[in-house]
C-alpha positions, 0 to 999 in steps of 0.5 A: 392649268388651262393645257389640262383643261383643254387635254381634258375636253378635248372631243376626240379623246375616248374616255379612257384616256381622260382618265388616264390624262387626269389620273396623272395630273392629279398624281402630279399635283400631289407631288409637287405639294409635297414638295411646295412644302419642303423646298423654299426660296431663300437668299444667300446671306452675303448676296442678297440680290441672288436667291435659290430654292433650298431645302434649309431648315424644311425639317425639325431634326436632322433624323427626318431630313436623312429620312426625306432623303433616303426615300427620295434617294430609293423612290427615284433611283432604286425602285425604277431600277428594280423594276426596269430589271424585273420588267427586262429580265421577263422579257429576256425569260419570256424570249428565251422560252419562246426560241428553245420552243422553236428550236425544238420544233426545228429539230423534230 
């Protein structure tokens, strides 16, 4: 925490980038609270010694653990892909346009 702190005061840094730089500390915290209450340390039955963070048990029926899962499986794999694409199909748009607009000049 000390590291946040310290990107936080730092002198040189212009006001927008505290901004920014605590926008997604806090976002990150969020997160992980979430997960602190998914995810736990539990030992394995037949080696007690060795211990894992698991999901075991997080959910009352299974219906919310597919639930969990599922957006899981859409928040980090899906929607970046989505937007990765749409983000790289308006720049290839966007060059496209750009160079018949300079062919076109070329040609008249």
């Amino acid at each position: 925490m000390s590291l946040v702190f310290r990107v936080m005061s730092h002198p040189q840094l212009p006001e927008f980038q505290q901004c920014v730089a605590f926008d997604a500390f806090s976002k990150n915290l969020q997160n992980s609270a979430c997960n602190s209450l998914v995810f736990r340390v539990m030992s394995h039955p037949q080696l007690p010694e060795f211990q894992q963070c698991v999901a075991f048990d997080a959910f009352s029926n299974r219906h919310q653990e597919t639930a969990y899962n599922v957006l899981c499986l859409v928040a980090m794999y899906f929607l970046p892909l989505l937007i990765i694409t749409v983000c790289y199909g308006c720049i290839f748009y966007e060059i496209s346009k750009n160079s018949t607009v300079v062919s076109g000049e070329l040609a008249a």
